[in-house]
C-alpha positions as a Markdown table, in Angstrom:
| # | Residue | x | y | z |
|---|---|---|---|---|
| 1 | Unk | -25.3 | 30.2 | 41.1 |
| 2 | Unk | -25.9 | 26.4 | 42.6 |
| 3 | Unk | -27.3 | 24.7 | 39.6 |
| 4 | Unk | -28.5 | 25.4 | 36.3 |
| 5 | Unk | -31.0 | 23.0 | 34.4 |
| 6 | Unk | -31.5 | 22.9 | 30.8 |
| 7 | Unk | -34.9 | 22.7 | 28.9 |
| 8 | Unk | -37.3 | 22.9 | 31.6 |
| 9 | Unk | -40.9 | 21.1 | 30.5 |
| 10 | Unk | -43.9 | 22.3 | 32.3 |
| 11 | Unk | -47.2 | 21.4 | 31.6 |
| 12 | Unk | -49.4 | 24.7 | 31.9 |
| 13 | Unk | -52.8 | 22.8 | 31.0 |
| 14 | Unk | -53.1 | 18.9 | 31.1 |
| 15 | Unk | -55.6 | 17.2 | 28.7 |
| 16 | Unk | -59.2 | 17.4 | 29.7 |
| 17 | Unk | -60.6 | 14.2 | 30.7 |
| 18 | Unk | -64.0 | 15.1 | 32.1 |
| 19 | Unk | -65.6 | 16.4 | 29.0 |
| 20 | Unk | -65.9 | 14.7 | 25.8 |
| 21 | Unk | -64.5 | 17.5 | 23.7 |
| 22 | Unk | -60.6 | 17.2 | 23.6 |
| 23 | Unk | -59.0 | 19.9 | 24.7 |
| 24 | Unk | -55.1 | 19.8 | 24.2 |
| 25 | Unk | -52.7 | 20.5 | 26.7 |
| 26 | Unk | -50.4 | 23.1 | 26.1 |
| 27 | Unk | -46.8 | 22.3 | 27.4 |
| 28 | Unk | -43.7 | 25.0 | 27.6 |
| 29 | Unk | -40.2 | 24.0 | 27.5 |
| 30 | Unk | -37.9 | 26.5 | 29.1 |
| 31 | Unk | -34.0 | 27.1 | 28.2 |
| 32 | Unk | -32.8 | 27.0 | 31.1 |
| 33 | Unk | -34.1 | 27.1 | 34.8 |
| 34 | Unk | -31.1 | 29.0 | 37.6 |
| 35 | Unk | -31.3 | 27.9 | 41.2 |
| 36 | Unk | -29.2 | 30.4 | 43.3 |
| 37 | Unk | -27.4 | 29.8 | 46.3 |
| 38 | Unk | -30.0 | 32.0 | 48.1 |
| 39 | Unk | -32.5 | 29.4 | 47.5 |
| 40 | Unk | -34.2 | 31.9 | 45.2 |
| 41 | Unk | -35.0 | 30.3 | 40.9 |
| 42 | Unk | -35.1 | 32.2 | 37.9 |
| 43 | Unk | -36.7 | 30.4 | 35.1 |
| 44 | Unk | -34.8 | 32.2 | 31.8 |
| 45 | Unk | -35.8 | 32.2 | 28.0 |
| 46 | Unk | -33.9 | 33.0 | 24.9 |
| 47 | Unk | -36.1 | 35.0 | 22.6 |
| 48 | Unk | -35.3 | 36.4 | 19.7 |
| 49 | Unk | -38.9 | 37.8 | 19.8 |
| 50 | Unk | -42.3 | 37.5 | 22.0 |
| 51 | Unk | -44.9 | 35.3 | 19.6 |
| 52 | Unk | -48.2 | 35.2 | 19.9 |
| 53 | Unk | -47.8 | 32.2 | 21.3 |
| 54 | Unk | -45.4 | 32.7 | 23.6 |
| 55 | Unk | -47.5 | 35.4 | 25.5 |
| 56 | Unk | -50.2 | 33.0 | 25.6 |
| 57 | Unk | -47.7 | 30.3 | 27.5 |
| 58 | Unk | -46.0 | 32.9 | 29.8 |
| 59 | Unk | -49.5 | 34.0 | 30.7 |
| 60 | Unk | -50.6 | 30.7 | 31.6 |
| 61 | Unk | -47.4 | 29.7 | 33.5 |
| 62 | Unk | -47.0 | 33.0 | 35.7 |
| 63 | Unk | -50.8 | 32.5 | 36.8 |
| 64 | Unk | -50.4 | 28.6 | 37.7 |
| 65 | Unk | -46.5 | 29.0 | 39.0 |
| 66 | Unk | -46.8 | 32.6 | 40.6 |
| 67 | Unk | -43.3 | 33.0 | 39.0 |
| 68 | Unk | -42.0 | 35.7 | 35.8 |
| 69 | Unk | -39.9 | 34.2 | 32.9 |
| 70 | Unk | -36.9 | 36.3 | 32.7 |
| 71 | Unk | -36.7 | 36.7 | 28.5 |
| 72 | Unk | -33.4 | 37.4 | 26.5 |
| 73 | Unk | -32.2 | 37.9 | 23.1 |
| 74 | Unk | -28.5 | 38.4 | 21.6 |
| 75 | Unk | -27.7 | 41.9 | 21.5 |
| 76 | Unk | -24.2 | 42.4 | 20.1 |
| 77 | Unk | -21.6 | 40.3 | 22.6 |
| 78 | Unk | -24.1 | 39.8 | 25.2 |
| 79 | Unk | -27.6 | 39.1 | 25.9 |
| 80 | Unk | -30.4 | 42.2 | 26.9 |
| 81 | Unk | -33.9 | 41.5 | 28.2 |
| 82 | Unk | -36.6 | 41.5 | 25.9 |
């Protein structure tokens, strides 16, 4: 592992400005984003479960990014993929 950056903040939709109904923009915040020495990223989430709205975000961002989330929870002493 080269780096690892904490709290990620990508913006998935940006607010509308050519209509004149407001349409929010809808922003996810990673934990942590892993750049490997490779050159390859892993953008990582701790979950403890998938929301609603979660799903919704992690939709949005693998369809603008062309990247996967990699989700985790706290199993016992470690962490498992969700």
């Amino acid at each position: 592992m080269r780096a690892l950056n904490s709290n990620l903040g990508i913006y998935c939709k940006k607010d509308s400005e050519k209509t004149a109904r407001v349409i929010k923009k809808i922003e996810y915040v990673a934990d942590f984003e892993v750049l490997y020495a490779d050159g390859h990223t892993e953008i990582i989430d701790i979950k403890g479960v998938k929301t609603e709205a979660f799903k919704l975000k992690q939709k949005l961002f693998e369809r603008k990014y062309m990247d996967s989330i990699k989700c985790l929870k706290l199993e016992g002493r470690g962490f498992v993929e969700v």
